[in-house]
C-alpha positions in Angstrom: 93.4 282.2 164.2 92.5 285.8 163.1 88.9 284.5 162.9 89.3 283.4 166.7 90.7 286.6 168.0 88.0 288.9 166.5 85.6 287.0 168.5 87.3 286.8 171.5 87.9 291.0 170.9 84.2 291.6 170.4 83.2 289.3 172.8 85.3 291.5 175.5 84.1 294.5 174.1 80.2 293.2 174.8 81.6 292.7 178.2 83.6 295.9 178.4 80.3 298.1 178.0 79.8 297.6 181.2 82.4 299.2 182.9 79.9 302.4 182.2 79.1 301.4 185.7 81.8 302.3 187.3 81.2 306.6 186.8 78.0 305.8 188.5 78.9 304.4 191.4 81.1 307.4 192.7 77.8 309.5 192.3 75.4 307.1 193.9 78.1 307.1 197.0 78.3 310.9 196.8 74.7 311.0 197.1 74.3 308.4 199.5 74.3 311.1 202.7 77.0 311.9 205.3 77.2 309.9 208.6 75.7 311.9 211.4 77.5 312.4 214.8 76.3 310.4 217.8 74.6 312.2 220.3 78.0 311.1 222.3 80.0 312.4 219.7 82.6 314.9 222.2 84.5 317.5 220.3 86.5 320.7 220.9 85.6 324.0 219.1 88.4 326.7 218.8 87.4 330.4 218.2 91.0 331.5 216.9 89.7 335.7 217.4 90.4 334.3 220.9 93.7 332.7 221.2 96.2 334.6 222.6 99.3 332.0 221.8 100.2 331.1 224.9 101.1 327.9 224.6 99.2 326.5 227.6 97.9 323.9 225.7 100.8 322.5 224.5 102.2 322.1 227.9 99.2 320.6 229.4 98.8 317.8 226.1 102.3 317.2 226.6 102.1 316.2 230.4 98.7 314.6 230.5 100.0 312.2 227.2 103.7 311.6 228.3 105.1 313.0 225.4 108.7 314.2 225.4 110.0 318.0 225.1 110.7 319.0 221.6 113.2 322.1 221.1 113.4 324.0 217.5 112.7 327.1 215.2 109.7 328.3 216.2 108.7 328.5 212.4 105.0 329.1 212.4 103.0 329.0 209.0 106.1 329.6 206.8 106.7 332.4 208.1 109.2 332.5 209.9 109.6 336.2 211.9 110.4 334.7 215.6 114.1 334.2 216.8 114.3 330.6 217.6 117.1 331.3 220.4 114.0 333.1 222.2 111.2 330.7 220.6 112.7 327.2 221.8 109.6 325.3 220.7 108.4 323.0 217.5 107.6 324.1 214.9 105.0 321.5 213.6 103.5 317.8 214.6 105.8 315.3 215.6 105.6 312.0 217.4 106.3 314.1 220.7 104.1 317.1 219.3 100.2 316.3 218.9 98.5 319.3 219.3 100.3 322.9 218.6 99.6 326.3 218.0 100.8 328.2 214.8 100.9 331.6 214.1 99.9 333.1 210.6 101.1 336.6 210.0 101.1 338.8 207.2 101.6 342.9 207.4 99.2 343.8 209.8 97.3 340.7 209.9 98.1 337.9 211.9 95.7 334.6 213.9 97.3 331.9 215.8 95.4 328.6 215.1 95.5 325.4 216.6 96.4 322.1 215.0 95.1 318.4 216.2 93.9 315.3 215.2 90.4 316.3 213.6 88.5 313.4 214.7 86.5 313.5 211.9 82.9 312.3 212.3 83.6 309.6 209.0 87.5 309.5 209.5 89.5 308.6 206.0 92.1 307.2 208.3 89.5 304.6 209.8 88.6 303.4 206.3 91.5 303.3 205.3 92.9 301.3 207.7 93.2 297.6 206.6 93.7 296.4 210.1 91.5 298.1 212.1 94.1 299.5 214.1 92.3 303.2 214.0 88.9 302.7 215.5 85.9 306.2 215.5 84.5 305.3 219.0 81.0 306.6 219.6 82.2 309.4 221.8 83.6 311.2 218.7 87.5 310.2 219.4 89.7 308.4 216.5 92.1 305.9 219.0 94.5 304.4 217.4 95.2 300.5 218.8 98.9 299.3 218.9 98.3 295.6 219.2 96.2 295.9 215.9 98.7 298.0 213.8 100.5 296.7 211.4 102.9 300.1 210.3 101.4 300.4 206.2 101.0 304.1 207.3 98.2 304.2 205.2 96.5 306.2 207.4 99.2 309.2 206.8 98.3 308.8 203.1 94.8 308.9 203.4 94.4 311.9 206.2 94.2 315.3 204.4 95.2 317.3 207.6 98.7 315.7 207.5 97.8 314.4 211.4 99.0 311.0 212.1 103.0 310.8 212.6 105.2 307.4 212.0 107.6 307.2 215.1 110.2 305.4 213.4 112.8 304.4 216.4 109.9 302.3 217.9 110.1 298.6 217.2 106.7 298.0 215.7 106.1 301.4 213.9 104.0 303.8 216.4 101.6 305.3 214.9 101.2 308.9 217.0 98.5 311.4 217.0 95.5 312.8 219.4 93.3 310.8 221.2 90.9 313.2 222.4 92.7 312.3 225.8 90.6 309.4 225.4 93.6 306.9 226.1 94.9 309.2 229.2 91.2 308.6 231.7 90.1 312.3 230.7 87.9 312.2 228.2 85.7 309.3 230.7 85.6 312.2 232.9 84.6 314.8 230.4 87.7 316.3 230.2 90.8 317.1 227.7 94.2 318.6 228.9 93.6 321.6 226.2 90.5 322.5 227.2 91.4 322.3 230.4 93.9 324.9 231.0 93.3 327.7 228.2 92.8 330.9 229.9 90.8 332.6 227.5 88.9 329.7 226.4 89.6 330.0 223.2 89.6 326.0 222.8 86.5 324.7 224.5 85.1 321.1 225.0 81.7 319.1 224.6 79.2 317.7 223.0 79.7 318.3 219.2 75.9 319.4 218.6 76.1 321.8 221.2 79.3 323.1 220.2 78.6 324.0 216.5 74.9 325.7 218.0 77.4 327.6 219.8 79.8 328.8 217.0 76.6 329.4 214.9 75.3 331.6 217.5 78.5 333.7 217.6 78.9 333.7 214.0 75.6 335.2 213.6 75.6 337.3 216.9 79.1 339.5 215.6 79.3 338.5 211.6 81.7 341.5 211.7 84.3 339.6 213.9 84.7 336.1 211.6 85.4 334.9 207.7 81.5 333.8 207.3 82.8 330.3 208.3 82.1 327.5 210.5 84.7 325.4 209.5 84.2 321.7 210.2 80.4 322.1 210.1 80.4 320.2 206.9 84.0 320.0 205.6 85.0 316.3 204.7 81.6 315.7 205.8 81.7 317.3 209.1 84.6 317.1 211.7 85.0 316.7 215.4 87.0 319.7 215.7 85.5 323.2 214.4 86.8 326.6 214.3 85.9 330.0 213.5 88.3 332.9 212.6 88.7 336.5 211.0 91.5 334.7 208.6 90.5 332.7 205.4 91.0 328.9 206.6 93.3 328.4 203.8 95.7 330.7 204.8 95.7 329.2 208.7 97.2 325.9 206.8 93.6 323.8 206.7 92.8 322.8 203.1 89.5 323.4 201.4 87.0 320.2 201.3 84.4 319.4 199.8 80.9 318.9 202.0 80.7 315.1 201.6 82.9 312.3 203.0 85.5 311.1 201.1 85.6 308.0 203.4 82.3 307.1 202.2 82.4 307.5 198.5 86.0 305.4 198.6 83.8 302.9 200.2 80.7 303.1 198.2 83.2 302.9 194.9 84.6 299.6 196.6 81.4 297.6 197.7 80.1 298.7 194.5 82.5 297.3 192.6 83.5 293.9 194.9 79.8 292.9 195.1 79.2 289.3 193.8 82.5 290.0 191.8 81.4 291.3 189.1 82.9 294.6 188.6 86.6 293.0 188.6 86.0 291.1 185.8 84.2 293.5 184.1 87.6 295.5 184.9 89.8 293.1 183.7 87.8 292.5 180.9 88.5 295.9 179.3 91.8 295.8 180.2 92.6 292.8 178.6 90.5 294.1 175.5 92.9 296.9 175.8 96.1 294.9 175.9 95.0 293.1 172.8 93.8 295.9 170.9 97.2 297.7 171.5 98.9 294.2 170.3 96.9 294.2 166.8 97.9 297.9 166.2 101.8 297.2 166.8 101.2 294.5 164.5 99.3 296.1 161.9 102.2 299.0 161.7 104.8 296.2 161.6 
């Protein structure tokens, strides 16, 4: 019997070797390039040295989406300095909240900055999704499909802007976030609510390409006036929505990224190891060497 197990254990082990495979296949899909934006691919570009807080937004994406009023502290960035009895307002994304404007202040210091659905150009939420329920159109908008949603909320998990909400009092588990207005007719017309109505056009709208040449130009035109930053350029690998500001983007609540999508190494890992089936039993392999390896030494110390 011992005879027997020895050569089942180094048989596994033979096997086991190659899960070496496994390290290389993150790099090869780290390496493998970021997806490019379609020459379609719409987008918004907000210049926070711009934005005077007024709110307009917020009152336009409200009545162009249908979404209900939502009353609160006006707690802005964690911190909090605004009387909410003068402030009736939310404080952060809801199901009835999808795009907002925060306020970051400290001493002297202070930048509003804008918070939406990202519609990044290789969305996590998209691969994530084992339904298909999120969908990256062509025109640059992540829409989310009701019919096609099944409520796993994995795309909450797998966002790392915190975006997509849960609305829990709907029957079938709404999944709410930004369109891009493309489920309200304006994107088909060129259009967004935000865009729309901010009066010092500090949120602006169009074609992605043409809206990064812009922030480029004014980040090299007035260096003086921003952080150095274009962020969204090539964050995540690259968003739909980019921003420039005198504030560090950390401190304006958006995390740092790397320059590469995670959506596509998650995926590269996956095909990788799901192709012809090998990789799985290569994986179980080792853990099954593991599990009687552990086994022997109880034994032996018994």
């Amino acid at each position: 019997m011992k005879t027997k197990r020895r050569s089942f254990l180094k048989g596994l082990l033979g096997v086991g070797a190659g899960a070496a495979v496994v390290p290389m296949v993150a790099n090869t899909a780290t390496a493998s390039g970021n997806k490019e934006p379609s020459d379609n691919h719409m987008g918004m570009f907000y210049d926070a040295t711009l934005c005077i807080g007024c709110k307009a937004c917020e009152v336009a994406c409200k009545k162009a989406n249908d979404l209900k009023p939502e009353y609160g502290n006006y707690d802005i960035g964690g911190i909090n300095n605004l009387d909410s009895t003068i402030w009736d307002a939310p404080g952060d994304l809801s199901v009835n909240t999808i795009n907002i404007i925060k306020l970051y202040q400290e001493g002297e210091t202070h930048s509003f900055i804008k918070k939406q659905c990202m519609h990044c150009v290789d969305a996590n939420c998209v691969s994530g999704c084992p339904t298909t329920a999120l969908i990256k159109q062509d025109n640059g908008a992540v829409t989310w499909e009701e019919d096609a949603c099944v409520g796993c909320r994995y795309c909450q998990m797998d966002c790392p802007f915190n975006i997509p909400k849960f609305e829990f009092n709907h029957y079938y588990g709404k999944i709410v976030k930004c369109q891009l207005c493309a489920d309200n007719g304006l994107l088909d017309k060129n259009r967004t609510a935000c865009t729309d109505v901010c009066p010092s056009k500090a949120v602006i709208f169009g074609k992605l390409k043409d809206l990064k040449a812009e922030a480029h130009h004014r980040l090299a035109a007035d260096p003086a006036r921003y952080n150095g930053q274009v962020y969204g350029d090539t964050e995540g690998g690259g968003l739909g929505v980019i921003y420039l500001s005198k504030v560090p983007f950390e401190k304006l609540g958006l995390p740092k990224l790397k320059n590469f999508s995670y959506a596509a190494v998650s995926e590269g890992v996956q095909h990788t190891l799901y192709k012809g089936m090998i990789a799985p039993i290569v994986a179980y392999a080792v853990i099954v060497f593991a599990a009687f390896k552990t086994l022997s030494k109880n034994k032996e110390n018994h």
